[in-house]
C-alpha positions in Angstrom: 0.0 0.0 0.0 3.2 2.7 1.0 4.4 2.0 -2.6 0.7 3.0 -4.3 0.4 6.2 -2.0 4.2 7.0 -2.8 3.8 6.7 -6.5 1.0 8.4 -6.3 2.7 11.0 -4.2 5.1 11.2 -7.0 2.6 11.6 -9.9 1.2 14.4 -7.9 4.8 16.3 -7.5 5.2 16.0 -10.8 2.1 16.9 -12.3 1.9 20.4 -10.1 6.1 21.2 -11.6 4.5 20.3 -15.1 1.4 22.8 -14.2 3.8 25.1 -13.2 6.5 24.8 -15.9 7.6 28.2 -18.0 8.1 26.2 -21.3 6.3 22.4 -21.3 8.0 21.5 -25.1 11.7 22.3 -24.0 11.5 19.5 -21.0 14.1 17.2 -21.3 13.0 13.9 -20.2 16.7 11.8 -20.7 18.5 13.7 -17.9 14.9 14.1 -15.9 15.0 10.2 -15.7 18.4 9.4 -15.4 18.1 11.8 -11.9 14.9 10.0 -11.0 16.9 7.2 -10.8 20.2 8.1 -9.4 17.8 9.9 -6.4 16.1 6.5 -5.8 19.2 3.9 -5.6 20.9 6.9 -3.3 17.7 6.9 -1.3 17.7 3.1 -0.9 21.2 2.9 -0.6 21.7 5.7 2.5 18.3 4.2 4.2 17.9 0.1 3.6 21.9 -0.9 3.0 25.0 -1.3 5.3 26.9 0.3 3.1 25.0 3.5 3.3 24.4 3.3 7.4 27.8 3.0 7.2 28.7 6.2 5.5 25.8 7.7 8.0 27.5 6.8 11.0 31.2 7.8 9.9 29.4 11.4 8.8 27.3 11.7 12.3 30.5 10.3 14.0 32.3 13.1 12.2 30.0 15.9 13.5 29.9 15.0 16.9 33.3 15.0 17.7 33.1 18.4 16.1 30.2 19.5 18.3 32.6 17.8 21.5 35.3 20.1 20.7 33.0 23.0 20.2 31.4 22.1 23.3 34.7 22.5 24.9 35.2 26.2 23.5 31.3 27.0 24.5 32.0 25.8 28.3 35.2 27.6 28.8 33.2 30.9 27.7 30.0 29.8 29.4 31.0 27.7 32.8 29.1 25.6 33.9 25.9 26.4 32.3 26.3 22.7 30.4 27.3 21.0 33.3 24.9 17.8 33.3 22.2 18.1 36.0 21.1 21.9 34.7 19.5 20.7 30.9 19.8 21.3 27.6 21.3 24.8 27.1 19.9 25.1 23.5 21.6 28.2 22.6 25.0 27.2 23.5 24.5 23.3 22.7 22.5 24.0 19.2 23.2 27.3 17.9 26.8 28.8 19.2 28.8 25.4 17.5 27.9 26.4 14.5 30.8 29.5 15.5 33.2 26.6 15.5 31.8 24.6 12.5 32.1 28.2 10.5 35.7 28.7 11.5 36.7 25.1 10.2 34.7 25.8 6.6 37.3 28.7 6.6 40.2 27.1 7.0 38.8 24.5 4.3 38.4 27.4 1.8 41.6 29.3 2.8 43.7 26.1 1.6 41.7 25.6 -1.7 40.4 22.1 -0.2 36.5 23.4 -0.5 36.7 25.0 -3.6 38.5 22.0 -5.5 35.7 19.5 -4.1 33.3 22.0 -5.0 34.3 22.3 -8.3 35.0 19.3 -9.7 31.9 17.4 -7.6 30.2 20.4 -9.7 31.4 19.5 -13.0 30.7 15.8 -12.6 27.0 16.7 -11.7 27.1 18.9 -15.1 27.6 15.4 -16.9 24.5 13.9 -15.4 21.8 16.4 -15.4 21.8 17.9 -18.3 22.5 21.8 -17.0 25.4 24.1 -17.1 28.9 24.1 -15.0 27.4 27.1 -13.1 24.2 25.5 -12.2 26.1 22.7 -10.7 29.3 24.3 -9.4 25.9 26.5 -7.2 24.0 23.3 -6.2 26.8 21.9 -4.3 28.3 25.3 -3.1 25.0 26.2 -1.7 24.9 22.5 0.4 28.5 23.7 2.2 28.7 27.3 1.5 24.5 28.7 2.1 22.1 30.6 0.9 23.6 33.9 0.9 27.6 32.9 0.8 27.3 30.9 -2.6 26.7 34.0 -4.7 29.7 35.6 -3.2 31.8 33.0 -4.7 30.0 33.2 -8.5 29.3 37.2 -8.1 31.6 37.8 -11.1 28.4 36.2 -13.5 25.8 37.2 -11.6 24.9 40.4 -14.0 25.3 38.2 -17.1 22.5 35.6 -16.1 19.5 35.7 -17.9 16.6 35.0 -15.8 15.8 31.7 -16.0 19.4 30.4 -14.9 19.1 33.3 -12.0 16.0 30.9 -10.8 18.0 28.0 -11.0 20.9 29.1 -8.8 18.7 30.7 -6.4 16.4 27.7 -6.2 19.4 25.7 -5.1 20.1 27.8 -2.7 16.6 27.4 -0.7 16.7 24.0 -1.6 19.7 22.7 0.2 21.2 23.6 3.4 24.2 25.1 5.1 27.3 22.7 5.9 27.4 25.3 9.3 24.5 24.0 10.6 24.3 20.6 9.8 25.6 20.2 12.8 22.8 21.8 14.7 20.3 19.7 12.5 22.0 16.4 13.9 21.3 17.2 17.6 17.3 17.5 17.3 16.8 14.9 14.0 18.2 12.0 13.5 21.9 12.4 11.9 20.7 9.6 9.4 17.9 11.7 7.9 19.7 15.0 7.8 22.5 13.4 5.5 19.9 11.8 3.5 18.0 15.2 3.0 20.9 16.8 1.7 22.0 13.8 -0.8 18.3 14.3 -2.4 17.1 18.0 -1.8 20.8 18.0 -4.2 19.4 15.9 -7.0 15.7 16.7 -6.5 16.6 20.3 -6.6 17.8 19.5 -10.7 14.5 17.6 -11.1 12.1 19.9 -10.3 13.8 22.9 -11.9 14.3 21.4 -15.0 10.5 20.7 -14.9 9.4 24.1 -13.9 12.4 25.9 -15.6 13.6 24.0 -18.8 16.5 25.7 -21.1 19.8 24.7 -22.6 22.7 26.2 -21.7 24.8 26.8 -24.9 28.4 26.0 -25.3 29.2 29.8 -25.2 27.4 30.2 -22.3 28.6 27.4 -20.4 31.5 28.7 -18.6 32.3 29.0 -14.8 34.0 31.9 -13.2 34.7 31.3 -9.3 35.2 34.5 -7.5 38.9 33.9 -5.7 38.5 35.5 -2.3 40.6 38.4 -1.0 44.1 38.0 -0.3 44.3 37.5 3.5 46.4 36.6 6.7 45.1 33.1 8.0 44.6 34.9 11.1 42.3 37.4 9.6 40.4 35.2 7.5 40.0 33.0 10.6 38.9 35.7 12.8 36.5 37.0 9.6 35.2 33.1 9.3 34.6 32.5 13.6 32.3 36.4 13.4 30.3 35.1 10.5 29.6 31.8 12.5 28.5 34.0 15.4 26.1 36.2 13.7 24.7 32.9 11.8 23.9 32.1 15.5 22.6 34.8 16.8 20.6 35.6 13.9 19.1 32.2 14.4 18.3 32.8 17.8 16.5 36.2 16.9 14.8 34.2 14.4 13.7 31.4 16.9 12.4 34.2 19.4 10.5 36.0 17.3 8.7 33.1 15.6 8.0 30.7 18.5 6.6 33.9 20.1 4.5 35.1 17.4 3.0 31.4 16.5 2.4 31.0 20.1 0.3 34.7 20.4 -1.2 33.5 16.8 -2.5 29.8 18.3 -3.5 31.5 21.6 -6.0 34.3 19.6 -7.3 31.5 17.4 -8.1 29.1 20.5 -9.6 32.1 22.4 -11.7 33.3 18.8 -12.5 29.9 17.5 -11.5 27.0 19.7 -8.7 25.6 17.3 -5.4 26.8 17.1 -3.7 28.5 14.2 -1.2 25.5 13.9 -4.4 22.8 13.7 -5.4 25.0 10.9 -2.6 24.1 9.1 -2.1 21.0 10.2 -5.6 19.9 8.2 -4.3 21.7 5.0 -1.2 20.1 5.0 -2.7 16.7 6.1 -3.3 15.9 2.1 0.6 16.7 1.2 1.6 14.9 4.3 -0.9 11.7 3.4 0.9 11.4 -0.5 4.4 11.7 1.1 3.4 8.6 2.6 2.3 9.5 6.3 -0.8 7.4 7.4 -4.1 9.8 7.3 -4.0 8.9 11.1 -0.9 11.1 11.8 -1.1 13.0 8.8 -2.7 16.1 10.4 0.4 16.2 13.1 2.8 16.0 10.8 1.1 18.4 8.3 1.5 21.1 11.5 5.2 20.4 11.3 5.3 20.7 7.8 3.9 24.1 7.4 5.3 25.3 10.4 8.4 24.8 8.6 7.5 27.2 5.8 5.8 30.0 7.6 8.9 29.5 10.1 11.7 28.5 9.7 12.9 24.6 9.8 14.4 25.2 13.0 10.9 25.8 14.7 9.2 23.3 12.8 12.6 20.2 13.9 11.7 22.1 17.9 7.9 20.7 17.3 9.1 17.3 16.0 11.1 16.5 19.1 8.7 17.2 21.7 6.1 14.8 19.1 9.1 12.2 18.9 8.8 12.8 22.5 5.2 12.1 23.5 5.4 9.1 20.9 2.5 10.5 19.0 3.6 9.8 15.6 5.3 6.4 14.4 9.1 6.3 13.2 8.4 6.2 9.6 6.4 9.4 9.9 9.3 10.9 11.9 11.7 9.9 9.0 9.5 11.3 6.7 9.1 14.7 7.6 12.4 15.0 9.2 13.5 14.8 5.4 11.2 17.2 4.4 12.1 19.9 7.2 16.0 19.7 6.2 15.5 22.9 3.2 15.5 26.7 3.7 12.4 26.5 2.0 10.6 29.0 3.7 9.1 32.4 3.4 11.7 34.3 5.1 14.4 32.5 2.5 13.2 34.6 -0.5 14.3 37.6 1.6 17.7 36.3 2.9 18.5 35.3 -0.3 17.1 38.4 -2.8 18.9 40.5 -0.5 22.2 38.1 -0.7 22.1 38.8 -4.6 20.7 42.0 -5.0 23.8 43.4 -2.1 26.1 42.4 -5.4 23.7 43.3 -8.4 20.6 45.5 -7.4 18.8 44.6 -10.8 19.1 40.9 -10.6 18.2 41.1 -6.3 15.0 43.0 -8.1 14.6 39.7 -10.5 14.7 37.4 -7.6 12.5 39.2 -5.5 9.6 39.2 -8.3 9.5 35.5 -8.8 10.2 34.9 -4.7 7.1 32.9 -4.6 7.9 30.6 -7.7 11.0 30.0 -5.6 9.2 29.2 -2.5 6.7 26.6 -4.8 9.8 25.0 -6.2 11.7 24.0 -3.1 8.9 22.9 -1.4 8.0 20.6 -4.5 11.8 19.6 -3.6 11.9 19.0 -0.1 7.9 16.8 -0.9 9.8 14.7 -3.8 12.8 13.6 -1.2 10.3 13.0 1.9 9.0 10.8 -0.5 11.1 8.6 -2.0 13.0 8.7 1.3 9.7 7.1 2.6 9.7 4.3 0.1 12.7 3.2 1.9 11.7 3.6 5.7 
């Protein structure tokens, strides 16, 4: 039965990028099914193999030794205030290792490591889905660089982009997530879903923009001209890299205030005005995306209130709401796994600001562009972030 719900799921996704597209006849459907594909054995192989719970662990195993040193920086700042006995801190647990996670991303970048994985994983992509080097230099930049960082590094072609490869780079920016706070991710989800989110938001992220954005890139046009950063000391690249990390946090944790407050003054008026709370509202419109990802209808309406939490939020919120559900044990662990893939995007409302500003801060004309097809963006990498919940689901 999960398999006829998923397939249907699929047809659904499919059909609403199709709907959607900007030019139907210039779909290409070779590369479309050769990245159908490659998403589904990655799917099976990171959820239902050894070989791929292998390769989870080693990455989780990775990051929390990273998070144990950067606990050790946190506590010498801090005291005691993580001392066992007094909670979970989530502030200086969650948000302030993504300082130290930041700082290592620098020193990666400062000795060409990043950039020369970047690249070439890029160009390999290029072979596979049928776009340009740019396209696919930006989808993997954007998973370790960010929304607003990856632009920095291609700003040199930013004013020569016509609009339709503009929405390409900027929908895989919302589509994939920051390498500086995958880390934070992996201490309120499990690891395994977060690093199977970002394998498939990558390739799903090619799928459903070459649906609802088809073109060619010609041979003129395909060229790829990486922005070489500004001479600096270690030092001062180091002490740049460690104050980006601390405003990522902080803004976070402004972000996280301001929400959780607002949704809880939002739920509170709707309970007092109509006995149901704003989040219950949304939980029964998202109850029919949640039901064709392959939740059962009996915990769809929970995990549809997660979901668009998520996007009126931010994911952050949304993975808060999903551990206090994990746990009270109200939804089963395939629904967890579910929508634990679908919560690990920026796709959200307050991306398409965060990233038109990111772009138009280098090219006012194209941040303009961005900002007038914001909600196409928004549509996109939610059709994204549906299409991996639910082919991860066929495995879980």
């Amino acid at each position: 039965m999960k398999y006829l719900i998923a397939i249907a799921g699929l047809v659904v996704i499919f059909a609403l990028s199709y709907l959607a597209s900007k030019d139907k006849r210039r779909i290409r459907y070779r590369p479309l099914a050769q990245l159908i594909i490659l998403q589904v054995v990655l799917a099976f192989i990171l959820l239902n193999t050894t070989i791929g719970e292998t390769l989870v662990r080693g990455f989780s195993s990775v990051f929390e030794a990273l998070l144990g040193y950067a606990a050790e920086g946190v506590n010498f700042v801090f005291g005691g205030l993580l001392n066992e006995g007094q909670g979970t801190q989530f502030f200086l647990s969650v948000l302030l290792p993504i300082v130290f996670i930041s700082a290592l991303i620098g020193i990666l970048q400062y000795t060409k490591i990043l950039p020369f994985i970047i690249r070439y994983i890029g160009l390999g992509l290029s072979k596979v889905n049928g776009m340009g080097k740019l396209e696919s230099y930006n989808a993997v930049a954007s998973a370790i660089l960010g929304q607003s960082e990856v632009f920095i590094s291609v700003k040199k072609q930013i004013g020569l982009l016509p609009e339709h490869r503009m929405y390409t780079l900027c929908a895989s920016a919302m589509s994939t997530v920051s390498m500086s706070i995958v880390g934070a991710y992996m201490t309120m989800i499990e690891p395994k879903y977060v690093v199977a989110a970002l394998v498939l938001n990558l390739f799903g992220g090619f799928i459903i923009a070459s649906i609802l954005n088809p073109y060619t890139v010609s041979k003129e046009e395909d060229i790829l001209e990486v922005q070489e950063e500004e001479k600096q000391s270690f030092f001062e690249m180091l002490g740049e890299y460690i104050m980006d990390g601390f405003k990522v946090a902080i803004v976070v944790a402004a972000m996280l205030i301001g929400f959780v407050a607002l949704i809880a003054m939002i739920n509170g008026l709707f309970g007092l005005l109509f006995g149901i709370t704003f989040q219950e509202i949304l939980g029964f419109i998202f109850a029919p995306v949640a039901f064709l990802m392959g939740v059962p209808w009996s915990e769809a309406v929970e995990a549809g209130k997660i979901m668009a939490t998520k996007m009126v939020a931010n994911e952050f919120v949304a993975m808060l709401d999903l551990a206090n559900v994990t746990k009270e044990g109200i939804m089963s662990s395939r629904t967890i796994g579910i929508v634990s893939v679908f919560l690990v995007s920026f796709a959200n409302f307050s991306s398409i600001g965060i990233i038109a500003g990111a772009v138009k801060g280098l090219h006012e004309k194209q941040g303009n562009t961005v900002a007038r097809f914001g909600l196409r963006l928004l549509y996109g990498a939610t059709l994204v972030s549906m299409l991996s919940a639910t082919v991860a689901g066929l495995f879980l």
